[in-house]
ROMI-44561 format. One record per atom (N, C-alpha, C, O): residue number from 1; atom name; x, y, z; residue in one letter. Coordinates in nm, 4 decimals, m for minus. Atoms other than C-alpha are relative to their C-alpha. Example, Ala and Ser with C-alpha at 12.3 -4.5 7.8 and 13.67 -1.06 7.14 Angstrom:
// ROMI-44561
(1; N; (0.0890; m0.1190; 0.0000); a)
(1; CA; (1.2300; m0.4500; 0.7800); a)
(1; C; (0.0900; 0.1200; 0.0000); a)
(1; O; (0.1936; 0.1181; 0.0665); a)
(2; N; (m0.0820; m0.1190; m0.0060); s)
(2; CA; (1.3670; m0.1060; 0.7140); s)
(2; C; (m0.0770; 0.1090; 0.0730); s)
(2; O; (m0.0261; 0.2198; 0.0899); s)
END
This chain:
// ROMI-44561
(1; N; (0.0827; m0.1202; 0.0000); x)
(1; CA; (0.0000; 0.0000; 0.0000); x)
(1; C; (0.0865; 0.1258; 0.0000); x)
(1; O; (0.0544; 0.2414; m0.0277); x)
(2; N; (m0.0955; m0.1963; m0.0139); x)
(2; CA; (0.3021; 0.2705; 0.0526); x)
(2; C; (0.0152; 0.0189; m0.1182); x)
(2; O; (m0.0160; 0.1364; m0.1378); x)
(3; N; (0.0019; m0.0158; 0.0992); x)
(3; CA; (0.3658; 0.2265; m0.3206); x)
(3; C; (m0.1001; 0.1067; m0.0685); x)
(3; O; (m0.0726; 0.2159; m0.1182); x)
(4; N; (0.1049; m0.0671; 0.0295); x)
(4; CA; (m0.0047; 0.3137; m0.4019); x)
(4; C; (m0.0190; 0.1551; 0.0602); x)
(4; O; (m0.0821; 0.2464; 0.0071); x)
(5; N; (0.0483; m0.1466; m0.0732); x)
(5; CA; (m0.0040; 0.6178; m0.1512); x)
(5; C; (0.1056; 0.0927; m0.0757); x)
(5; O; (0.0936; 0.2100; m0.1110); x)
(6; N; (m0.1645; m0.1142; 0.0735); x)
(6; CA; (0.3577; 0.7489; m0.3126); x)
(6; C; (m0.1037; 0.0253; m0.1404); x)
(6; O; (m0.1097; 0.1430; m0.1763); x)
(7; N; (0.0076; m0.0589; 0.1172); x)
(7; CA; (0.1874; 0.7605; m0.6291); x)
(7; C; (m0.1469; 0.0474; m0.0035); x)
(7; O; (m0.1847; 0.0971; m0.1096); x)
(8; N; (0.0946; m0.0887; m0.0311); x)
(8; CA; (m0.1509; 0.8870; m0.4885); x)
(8; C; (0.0633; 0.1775; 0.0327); x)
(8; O; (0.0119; 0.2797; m0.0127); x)
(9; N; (m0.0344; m0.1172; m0.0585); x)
(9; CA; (0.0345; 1.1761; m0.3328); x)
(9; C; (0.0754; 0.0898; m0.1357); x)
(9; O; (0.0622; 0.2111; m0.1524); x)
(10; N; (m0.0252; m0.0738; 0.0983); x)
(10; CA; (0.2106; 1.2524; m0.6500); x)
(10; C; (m0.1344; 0.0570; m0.0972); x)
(10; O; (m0.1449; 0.1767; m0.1238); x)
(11; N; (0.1373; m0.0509; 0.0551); x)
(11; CA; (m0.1528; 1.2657; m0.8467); x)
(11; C; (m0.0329; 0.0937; 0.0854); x)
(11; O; (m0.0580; 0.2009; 0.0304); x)
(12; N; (0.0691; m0.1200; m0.0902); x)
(12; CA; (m0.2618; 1.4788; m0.5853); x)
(12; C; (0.1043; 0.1414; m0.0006); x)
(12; O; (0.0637; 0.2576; 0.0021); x)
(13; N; (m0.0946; m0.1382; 0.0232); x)
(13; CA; (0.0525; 1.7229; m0.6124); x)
(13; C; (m0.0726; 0.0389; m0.1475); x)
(13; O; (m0.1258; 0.1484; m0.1657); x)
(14; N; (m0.0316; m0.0871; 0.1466); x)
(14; CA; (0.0162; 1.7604; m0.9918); x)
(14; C; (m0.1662; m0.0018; m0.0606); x)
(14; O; (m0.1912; 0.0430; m0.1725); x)
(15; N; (0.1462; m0.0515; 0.0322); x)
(15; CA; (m0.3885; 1.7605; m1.0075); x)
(15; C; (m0.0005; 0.1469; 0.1128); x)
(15; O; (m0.0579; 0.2476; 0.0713); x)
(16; N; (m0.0112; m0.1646; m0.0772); x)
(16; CA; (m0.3358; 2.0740; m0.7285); x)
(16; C; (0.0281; 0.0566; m0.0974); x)
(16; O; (m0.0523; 0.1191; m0.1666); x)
(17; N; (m0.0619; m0.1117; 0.1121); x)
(17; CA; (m0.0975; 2.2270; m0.9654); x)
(17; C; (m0.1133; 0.0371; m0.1522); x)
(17; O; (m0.1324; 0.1508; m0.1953); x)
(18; N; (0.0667; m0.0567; 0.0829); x)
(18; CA; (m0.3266; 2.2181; m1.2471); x)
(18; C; (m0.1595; 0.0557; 0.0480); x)
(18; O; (m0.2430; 0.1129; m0.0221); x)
(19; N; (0.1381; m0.1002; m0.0346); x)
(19; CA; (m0.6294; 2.3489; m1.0707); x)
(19; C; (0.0651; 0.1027; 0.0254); x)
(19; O; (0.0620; 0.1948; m0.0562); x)
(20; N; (m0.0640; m0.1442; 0.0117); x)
(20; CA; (m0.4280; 2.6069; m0.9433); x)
(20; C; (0.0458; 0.0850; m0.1230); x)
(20; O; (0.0456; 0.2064; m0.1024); x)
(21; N; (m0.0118; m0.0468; 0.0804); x)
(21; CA; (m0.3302; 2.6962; m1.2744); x)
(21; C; (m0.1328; 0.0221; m0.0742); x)
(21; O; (m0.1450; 0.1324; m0.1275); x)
(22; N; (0.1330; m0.0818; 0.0115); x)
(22; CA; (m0.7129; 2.6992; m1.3738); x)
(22; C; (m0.0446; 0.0826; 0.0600); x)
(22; O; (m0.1017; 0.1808; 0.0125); x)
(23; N; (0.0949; m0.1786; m0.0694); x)
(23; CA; (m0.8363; 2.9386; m1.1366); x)
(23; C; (0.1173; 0.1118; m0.0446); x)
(23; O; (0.0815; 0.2275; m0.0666); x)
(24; N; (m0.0341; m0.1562; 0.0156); x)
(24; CA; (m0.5468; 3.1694; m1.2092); x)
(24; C; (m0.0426; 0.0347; m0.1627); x)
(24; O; (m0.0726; 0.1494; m0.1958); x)
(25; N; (m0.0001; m0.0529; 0.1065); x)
(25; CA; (m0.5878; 3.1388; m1.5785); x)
(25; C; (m0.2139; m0.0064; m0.0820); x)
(25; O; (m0.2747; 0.0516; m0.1720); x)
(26; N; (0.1762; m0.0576; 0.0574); x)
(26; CA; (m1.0045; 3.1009; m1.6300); x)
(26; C; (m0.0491; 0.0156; 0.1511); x)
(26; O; (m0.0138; m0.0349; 0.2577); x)
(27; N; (0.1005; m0.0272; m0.1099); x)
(27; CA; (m1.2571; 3.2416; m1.4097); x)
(27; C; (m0.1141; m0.0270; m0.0196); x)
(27; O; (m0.1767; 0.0233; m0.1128); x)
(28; N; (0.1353; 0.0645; 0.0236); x)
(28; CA; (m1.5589; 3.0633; m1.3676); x)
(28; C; (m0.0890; m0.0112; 0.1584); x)
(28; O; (m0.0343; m0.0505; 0.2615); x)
(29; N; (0.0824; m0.0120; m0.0832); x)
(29; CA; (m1.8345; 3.0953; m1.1321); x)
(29; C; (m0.0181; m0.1537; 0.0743); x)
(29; O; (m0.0308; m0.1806; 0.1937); x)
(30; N; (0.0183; 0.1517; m0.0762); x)
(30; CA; (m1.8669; 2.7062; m1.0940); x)
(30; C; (0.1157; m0.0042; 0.0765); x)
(30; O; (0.0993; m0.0691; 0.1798); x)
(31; N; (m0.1291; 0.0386; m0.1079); x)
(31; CA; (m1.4619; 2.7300; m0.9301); x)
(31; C; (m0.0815; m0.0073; 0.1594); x)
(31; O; (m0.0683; m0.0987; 0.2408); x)
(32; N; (0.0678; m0.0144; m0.1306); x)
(32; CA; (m1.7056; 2.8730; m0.6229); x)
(32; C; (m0.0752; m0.1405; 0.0385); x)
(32; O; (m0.1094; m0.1570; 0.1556); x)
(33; N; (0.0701; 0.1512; m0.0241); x)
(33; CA; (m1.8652; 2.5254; m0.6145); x)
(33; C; (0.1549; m0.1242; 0.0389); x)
(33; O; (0.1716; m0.2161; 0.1191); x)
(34; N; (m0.1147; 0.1680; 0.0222); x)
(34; CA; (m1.5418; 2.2743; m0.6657); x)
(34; C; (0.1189; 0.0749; 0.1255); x)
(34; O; (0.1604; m0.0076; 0.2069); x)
(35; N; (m0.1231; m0.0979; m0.0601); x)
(35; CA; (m1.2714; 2.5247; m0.4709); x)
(35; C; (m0.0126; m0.0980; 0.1780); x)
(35; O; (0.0647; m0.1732; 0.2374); x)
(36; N; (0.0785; 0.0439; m0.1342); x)
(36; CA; (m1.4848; 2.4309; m0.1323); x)
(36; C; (0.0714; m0.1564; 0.0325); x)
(36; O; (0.1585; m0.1956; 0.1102); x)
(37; N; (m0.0241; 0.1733; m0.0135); x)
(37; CA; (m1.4852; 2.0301; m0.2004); x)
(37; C; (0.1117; m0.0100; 0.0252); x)
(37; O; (0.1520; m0.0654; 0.1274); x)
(38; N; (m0.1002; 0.1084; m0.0162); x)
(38; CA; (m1.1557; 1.9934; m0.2981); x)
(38; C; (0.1226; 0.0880; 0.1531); x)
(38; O; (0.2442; 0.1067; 0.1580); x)
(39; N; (m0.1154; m0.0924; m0.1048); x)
(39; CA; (m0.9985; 2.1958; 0.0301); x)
(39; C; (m0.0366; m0.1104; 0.1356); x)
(39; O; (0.0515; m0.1381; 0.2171); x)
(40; N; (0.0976; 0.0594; m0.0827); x)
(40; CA; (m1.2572; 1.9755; 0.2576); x)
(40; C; (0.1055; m0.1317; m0.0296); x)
(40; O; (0.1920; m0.1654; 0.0513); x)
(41; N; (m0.0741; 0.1031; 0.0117); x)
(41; CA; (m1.0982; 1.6814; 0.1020); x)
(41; C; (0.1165; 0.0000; 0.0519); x)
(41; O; (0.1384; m0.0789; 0.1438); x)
(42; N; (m0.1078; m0.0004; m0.0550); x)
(42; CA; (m0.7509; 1.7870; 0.1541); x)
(42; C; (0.0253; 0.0198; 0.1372); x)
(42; O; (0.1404; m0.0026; 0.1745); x)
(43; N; (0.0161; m0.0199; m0.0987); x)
(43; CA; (m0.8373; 1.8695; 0.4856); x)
(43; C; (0.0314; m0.1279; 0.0970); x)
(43; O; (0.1167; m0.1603; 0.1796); x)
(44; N; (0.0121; 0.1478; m0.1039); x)
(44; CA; (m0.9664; 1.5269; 0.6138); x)
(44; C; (0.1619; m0.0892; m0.0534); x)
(44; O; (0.2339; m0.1345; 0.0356); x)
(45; N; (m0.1372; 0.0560; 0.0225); x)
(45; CA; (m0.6351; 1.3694; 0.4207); x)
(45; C; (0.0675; 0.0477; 0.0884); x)
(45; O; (0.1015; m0.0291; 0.1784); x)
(46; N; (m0.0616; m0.0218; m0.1285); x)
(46; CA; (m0.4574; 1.5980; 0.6448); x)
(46; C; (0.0330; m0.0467; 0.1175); x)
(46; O; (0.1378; m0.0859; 0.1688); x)
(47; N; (0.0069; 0.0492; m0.1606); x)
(47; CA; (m0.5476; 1.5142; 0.9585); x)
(47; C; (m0.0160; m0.1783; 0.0190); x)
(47; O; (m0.0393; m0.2094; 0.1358); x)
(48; N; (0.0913; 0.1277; m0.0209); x)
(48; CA; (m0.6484; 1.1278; 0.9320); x)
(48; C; (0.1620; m0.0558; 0.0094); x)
(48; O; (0.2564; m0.0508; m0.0695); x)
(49; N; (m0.1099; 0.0386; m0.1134); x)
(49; CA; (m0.3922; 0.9839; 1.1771); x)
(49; C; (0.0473; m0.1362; m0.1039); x)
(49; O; (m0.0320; m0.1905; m0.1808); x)
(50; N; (m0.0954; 0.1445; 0.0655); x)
(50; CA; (m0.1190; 0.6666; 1.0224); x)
(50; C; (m0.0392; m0.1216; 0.0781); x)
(50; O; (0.0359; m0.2190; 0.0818); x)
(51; N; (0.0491; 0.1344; m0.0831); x)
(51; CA; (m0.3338; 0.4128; 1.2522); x)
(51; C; (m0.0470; m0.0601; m0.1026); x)
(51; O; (m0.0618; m0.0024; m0.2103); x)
(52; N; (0.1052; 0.0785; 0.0975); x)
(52; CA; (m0.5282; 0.0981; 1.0807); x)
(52; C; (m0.1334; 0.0756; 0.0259); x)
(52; O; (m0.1894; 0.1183; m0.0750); x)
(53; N; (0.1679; 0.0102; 0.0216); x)
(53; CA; (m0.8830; 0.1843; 1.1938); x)
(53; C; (m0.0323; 0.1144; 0.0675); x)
(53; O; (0.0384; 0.1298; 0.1671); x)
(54; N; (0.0409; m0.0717; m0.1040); x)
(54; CA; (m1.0438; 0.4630; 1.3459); x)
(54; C; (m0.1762; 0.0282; m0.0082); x)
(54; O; (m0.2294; 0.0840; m0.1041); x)
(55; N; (0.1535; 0.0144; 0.0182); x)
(55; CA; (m1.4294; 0.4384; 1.4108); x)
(55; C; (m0.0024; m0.0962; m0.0952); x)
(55; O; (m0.0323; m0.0548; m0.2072); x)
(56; N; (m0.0117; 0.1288; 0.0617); x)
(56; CA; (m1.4013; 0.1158; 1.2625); x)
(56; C; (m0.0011; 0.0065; m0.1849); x)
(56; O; (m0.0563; m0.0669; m0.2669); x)
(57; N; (m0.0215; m0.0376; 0.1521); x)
(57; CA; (m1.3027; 0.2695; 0.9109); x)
(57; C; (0.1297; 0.0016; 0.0195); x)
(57; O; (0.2087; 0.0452; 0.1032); x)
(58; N; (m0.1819; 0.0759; 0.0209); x)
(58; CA; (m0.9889; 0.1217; 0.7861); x)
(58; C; (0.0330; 0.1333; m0.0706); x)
(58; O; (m0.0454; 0.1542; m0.1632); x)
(59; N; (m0.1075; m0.1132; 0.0137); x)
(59; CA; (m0.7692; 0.4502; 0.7160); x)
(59; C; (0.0462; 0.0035; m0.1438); x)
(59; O; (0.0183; 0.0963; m0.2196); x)
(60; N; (m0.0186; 0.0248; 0.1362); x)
(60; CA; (m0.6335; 0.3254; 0.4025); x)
(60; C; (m0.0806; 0.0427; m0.1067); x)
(60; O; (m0.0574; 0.1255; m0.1947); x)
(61; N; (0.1006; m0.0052; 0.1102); x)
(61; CA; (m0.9478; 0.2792; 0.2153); x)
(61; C; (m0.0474; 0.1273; 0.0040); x)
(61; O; (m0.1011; 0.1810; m0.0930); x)
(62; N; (0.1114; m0.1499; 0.0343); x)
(62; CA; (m1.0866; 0.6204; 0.3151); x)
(62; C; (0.1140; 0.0751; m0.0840); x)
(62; O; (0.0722; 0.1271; m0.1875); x)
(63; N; (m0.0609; m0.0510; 0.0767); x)
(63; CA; (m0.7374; 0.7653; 0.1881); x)
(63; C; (m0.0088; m0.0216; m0.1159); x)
(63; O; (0.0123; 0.0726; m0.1923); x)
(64; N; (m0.0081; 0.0639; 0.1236); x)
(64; CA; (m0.7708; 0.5543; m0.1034); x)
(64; C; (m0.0539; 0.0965; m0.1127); x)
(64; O; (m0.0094; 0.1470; m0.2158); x)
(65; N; (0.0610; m0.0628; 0.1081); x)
(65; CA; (m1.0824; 0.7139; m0.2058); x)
(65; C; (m0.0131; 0.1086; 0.0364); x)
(65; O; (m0.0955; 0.1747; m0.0268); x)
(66; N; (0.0540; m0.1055; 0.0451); x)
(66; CA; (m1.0561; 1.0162; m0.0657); x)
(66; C; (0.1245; 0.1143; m0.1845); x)
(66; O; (0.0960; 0.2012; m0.2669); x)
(67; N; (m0.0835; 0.0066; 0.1321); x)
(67; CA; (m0.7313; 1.0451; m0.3505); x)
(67; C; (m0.1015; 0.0013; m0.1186); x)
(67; O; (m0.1301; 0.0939; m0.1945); x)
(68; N; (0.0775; 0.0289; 0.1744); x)
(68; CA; (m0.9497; 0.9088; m0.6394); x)
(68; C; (m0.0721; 0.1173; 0.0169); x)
(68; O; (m0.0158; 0.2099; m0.0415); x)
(69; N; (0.0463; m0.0687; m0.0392); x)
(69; CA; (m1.2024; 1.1387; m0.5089); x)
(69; C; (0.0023; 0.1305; m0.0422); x)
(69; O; (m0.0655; 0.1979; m0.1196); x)
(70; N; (m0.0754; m0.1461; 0.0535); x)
(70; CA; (m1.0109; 1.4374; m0.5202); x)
(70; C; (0.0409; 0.0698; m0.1598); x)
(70; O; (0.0374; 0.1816; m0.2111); x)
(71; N; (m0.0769; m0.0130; 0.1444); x)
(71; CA; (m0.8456; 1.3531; m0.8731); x)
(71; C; (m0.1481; 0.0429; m0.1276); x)
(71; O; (m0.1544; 0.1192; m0.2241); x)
(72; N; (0.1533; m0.0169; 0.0993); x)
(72; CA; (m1.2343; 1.3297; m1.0424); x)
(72; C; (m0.0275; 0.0897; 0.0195); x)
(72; O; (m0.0881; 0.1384; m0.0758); x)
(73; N; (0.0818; m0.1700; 0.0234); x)
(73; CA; (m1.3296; 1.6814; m0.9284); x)
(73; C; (0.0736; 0.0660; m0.0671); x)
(73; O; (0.0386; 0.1401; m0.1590); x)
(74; N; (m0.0902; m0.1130; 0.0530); x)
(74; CA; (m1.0363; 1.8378; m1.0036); x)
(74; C; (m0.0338; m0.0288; m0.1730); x)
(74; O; (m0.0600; 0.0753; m0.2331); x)
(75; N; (m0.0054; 0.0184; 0.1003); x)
(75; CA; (m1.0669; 1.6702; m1.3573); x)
(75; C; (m0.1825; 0.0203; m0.0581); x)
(75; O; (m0.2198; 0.0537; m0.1706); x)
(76; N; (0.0941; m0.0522; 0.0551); x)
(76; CA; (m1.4061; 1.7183; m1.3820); x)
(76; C; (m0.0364; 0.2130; 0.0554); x)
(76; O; (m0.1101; 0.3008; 0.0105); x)
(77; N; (m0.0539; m0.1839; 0.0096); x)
(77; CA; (m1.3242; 2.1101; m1.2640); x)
(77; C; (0.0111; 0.0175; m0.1505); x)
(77; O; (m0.0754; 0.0645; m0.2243); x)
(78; N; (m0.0316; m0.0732; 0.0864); x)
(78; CA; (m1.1660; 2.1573; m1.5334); x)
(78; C; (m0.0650; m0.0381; m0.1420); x)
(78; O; (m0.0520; 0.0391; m0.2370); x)
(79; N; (0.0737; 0.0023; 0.1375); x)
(79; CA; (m1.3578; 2.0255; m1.8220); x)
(79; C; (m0.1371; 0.0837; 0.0308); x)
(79; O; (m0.2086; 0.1235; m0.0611); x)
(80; N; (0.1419; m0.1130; 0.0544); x)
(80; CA; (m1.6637; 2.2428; m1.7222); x)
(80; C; (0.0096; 0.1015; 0.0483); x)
(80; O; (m0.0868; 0.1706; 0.0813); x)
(81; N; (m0.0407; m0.1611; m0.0013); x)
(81; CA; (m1.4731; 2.5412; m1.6555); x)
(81; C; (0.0293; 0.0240; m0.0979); x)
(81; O; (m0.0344; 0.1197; m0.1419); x)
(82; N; (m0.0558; m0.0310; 0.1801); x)
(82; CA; (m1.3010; 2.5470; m2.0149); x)
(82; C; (m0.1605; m0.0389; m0.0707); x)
(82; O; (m0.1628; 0.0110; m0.1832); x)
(83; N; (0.0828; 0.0351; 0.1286); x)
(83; CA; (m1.6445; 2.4180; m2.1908); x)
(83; C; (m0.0683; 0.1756; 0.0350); x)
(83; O; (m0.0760; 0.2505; 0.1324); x)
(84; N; (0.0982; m0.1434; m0.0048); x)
(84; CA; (m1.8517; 2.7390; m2.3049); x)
(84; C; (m0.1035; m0.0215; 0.0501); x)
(84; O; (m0.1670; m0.1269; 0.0516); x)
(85; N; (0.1207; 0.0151; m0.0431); x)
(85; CA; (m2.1064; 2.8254; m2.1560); x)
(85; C; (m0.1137; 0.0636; m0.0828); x)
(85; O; (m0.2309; 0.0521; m0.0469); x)
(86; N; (0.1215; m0.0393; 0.1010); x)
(86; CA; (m2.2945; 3.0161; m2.4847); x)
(86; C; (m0.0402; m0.1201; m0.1067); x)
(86; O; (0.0336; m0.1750; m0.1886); x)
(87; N; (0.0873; 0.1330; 0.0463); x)
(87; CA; (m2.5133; 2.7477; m2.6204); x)
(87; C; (m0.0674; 0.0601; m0.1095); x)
(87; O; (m0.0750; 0.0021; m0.2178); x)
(88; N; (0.0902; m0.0807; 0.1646); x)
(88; CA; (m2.7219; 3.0040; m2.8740); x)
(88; C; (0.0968; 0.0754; m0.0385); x)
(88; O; (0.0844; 0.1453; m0.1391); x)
END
C-alpha cells in the first residue's frame, strides 16, 4: 500500500498544480462550487492519523478514495470550466 499512496500523493501534487493553474488562468463561477470540495478533502487527508482503523473505518481505504475522489473533481473542474457556456 506505501507504493499506491507514493503515487496517490504525487496525483494529488500535480492535479493541485493544475487546478491552481485553472483558477489563475479562467474564471468561472462554478470554481465557487469545486474550490470548497476539494480543500474539505484535503483537509480530512490531512489530519487522518497513520493508525489501521479509526471508528471502525480502515484509514487506508478512506485515503484511497478520498485520492481518487479528489483527482475526479479536479478533472471534472476543469472540463466544465473550459467548456462554453454560450449554447445560442
Amino acid at each position: 500500500m506505501n507504493n499506491m499512496e507514493f503515487i496517490f500523493k504525487v496525483l494529488f501534487l500535480v492535479f493541485s498544480v493544475m487546478w491552481a493553474g485553472n483558477i489563475l488562468l479562467f474564471r468561472s463561477e462554478r470554481q465557487i462550487i469545486i474550490n470548497p470540495v476539494l480543500i474539505i478533502i484535503a483537509s480530512i487527508l490531512v489530519v487522518l492519523p497513520d493508525t489501521k482503523e479509526i471508528f471502525s473505518i480502515d484509514v487506508e481505504e478512506a485515503k484511497t478514495t478520498l485520492y481518487i475522489t479528489y483527482c475526479l473533481v479536479v478533472v471534472w473542474g476543469l472540463i466544465i470550466t473550459r467548456r462554453k457556456t454560450d449554447l445560442f
